[in-house]
C-alpha positions in Angstrom: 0.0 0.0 0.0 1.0 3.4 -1.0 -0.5 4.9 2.4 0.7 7.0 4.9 0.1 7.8 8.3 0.4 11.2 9.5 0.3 12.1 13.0 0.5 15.2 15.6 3.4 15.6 18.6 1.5 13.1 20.8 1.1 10.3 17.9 -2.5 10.8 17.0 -3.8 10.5 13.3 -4.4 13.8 11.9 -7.0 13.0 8.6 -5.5 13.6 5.2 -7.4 13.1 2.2 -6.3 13.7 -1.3 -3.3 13.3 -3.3 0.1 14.1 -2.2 3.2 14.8 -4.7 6.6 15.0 -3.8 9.1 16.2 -6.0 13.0 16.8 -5.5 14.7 19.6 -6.3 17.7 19.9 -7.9 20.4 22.7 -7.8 21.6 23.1 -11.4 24.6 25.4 -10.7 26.8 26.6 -7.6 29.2 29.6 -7.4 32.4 29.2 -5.3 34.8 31.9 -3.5 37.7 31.9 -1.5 36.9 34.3 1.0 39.7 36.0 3.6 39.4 35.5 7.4 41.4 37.2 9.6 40.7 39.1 13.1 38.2 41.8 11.6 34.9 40.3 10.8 34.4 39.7 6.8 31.1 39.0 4.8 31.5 35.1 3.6 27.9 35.2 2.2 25.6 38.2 1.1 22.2 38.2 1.8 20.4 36.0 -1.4 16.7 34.9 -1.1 17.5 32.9 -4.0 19.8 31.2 -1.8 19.2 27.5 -2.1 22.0 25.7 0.2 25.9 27.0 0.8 28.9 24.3 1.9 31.7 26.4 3.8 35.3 24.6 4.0 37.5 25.8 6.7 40.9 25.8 4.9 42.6 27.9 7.7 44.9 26.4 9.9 42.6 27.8 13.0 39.0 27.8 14.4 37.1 30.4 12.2 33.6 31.6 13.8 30.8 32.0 11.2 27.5 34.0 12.1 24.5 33.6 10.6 23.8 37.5 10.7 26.3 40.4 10.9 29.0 41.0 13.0 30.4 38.1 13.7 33.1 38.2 17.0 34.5 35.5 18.7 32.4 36.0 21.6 29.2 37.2 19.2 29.1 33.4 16.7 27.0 30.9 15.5 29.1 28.1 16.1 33.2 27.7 15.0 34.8 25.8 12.5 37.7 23.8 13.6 40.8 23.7 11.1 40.0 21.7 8.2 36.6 21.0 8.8 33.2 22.0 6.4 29.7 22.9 7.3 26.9 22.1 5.1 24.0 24.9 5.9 21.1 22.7 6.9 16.9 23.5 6.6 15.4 25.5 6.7 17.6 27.7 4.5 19.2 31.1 5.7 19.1 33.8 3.2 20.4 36.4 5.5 24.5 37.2 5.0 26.7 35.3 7.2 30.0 36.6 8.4 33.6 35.3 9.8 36.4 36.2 11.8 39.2 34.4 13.5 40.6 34.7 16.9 44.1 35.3 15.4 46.4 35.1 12.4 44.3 35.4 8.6 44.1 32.4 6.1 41.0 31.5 3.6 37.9 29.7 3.8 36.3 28.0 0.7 32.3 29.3 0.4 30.1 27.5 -2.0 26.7 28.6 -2.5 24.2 26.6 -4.2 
């Protein structure tokens, strides 16, 4: 059978009727930057409301915290990237800019948007 059952928080059926349609979405092209982090706070993404997923590779040889919003500070962050590690941006997207700094030294990060 090509049924499912949908329920609320607590587990009880909610009725559905009618159809349902999936369909996946596919990202047909991606632009990629290196972007330079260093102690004052950079823009790695603009604002896009187009913005449909972004991958961001921590190339640096240091933690580099990432903000999703401006004015990123090392006391002010989203979360950090250690040294060598990537972040994939998960759903619901954020179309807002997002913005780096290190707590010392400058290297590059890699930013993909999709």
């Amino acid at each position: 059978s090509n049924e499912v059952e949908i329920t609320n928080d607590v587990g009880n059926p909610i009725p559905v009727t009618g159809d349902l349609t999936l369909s996946e979405v596919k990202v047909t092209s991606t632009d990629t930057e290196q972007v330079g982090v260093s102690t004052t706070v950079a823009t790695a993404l603009a604002s896009n409301p187009a913005r449909e997923g972004a991958i961001i590779y921590n190339s640096f040889n240091g933690d580099v915290y990432v903000k999703l919003g401006t004015g990123a500070t090392i006391v002010a962050y989203s979360f950090i990237m250690p040294k060598r590690s990537y972040w994939e941006m998960p759903k619901p997207i954020y179309t807002g800019e997002i913005t780096v700094i290190t707590a010392s030294s400058s290297g590059t990060i890699q930013v993909t948007e999709l």
